[in-house]
C-alpha positions, 0 to 999 in steps of 0.5 A, spaced: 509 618 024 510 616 017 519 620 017 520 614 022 525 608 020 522 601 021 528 601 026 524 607 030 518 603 029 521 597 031 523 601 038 515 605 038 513 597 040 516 597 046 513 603 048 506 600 046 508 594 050 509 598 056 503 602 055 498 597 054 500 594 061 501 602 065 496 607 060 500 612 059 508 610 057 512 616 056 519 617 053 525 620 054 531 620 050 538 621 053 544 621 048 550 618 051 557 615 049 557 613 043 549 610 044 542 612 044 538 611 051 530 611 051 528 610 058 519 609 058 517 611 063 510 613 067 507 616 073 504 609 075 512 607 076 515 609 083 520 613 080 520 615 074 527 615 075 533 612 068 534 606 074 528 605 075 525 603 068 525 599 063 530 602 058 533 601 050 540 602 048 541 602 041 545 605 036 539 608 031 540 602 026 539 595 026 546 591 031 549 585 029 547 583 036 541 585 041 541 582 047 536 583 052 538 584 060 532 581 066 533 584 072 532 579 078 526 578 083 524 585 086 529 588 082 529 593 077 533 594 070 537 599 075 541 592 077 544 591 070 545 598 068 552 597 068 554 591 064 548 594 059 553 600 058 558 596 056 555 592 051 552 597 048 558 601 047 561 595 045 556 595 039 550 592 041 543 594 042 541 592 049 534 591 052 532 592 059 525 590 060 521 592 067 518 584 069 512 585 070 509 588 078 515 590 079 517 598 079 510 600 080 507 605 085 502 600 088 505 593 087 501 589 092 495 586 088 499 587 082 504 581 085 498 577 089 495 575 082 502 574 079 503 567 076 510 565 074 507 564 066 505 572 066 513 573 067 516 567 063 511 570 058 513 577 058 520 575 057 518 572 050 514 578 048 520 583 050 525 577 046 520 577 040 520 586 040 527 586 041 529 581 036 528 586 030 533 590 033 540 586 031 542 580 027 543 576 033 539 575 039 542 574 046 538 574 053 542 575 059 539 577 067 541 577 074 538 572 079 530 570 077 532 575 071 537 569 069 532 563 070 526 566 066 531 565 058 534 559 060 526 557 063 
């Protein structure tokens, strides 16, 4: 849409980037305490729930900090919601990424050809989009969502 900001661009890569893996994202758009909350949804998730989903709380502007936030193994963004919302009402961008085979409706295949690279890989895309959205970029995560940006 040419009234978007490079910022709102900048959000509509994510949504490109989870369509490509699900054909068929979507959008919903939630304003909360003092931030924005776009969860990306679709009917290939097993819930279409916020939990569920991969998520971005951000302040419609460019941040001093983004940080990006991974969930563990077999885990969703549902798990660092909590600390997402704090940092964000502290004034920080927050990315939660859904890793890739998790949250699906039919996961089994999706995990039996998964690698480790398609994980870490997935990890450096979701840094690389979220990167333009502050100054500063931190990645975070729980369990194997914590390994994953130290690896």
């Amino acid at each position: 849409m040419p009234n978007e900001t490079p910022f709102i661009q900048s959000l509509q890569r994510f949504v490109s980037y989870y369509d490509e893996r699900w054909q068929g994202a979507t959008v919903q758009t939630y304003e909360e305490r003092g931030f924005t909350r776009w969860v990306i949804g679709s009917t290939a998730l097993l819930r279409e729930k916020i939990g569920n989903c991969p998520q971005i709380l951000h302040h419609n502007q460019k941040t001093d900090n983004v940080l990006v936030l991974v969930h563990g193994l077999t885990d969703s963004p549902y798990y660092v919601q909590a600390i997402a919302e704090d940092f964000a009402q502290a004034g920080f961008n927050v990315v939660l990424p859904l890793l890739p085979a998790h949250g699906l409706r039919r996961p089994g295949r999706a995990f039996q050809s998964l690698k480790h690279i398609d994980w870490t890989q997935s990890v450096d895309s979701i840094a690389q989009l979220a990167s333009p959205l502050g100054e500063k970029l931190s990645l975070g995560g729980f369990s194997t969502g914590g390994a994953l940006p130290v690896y």
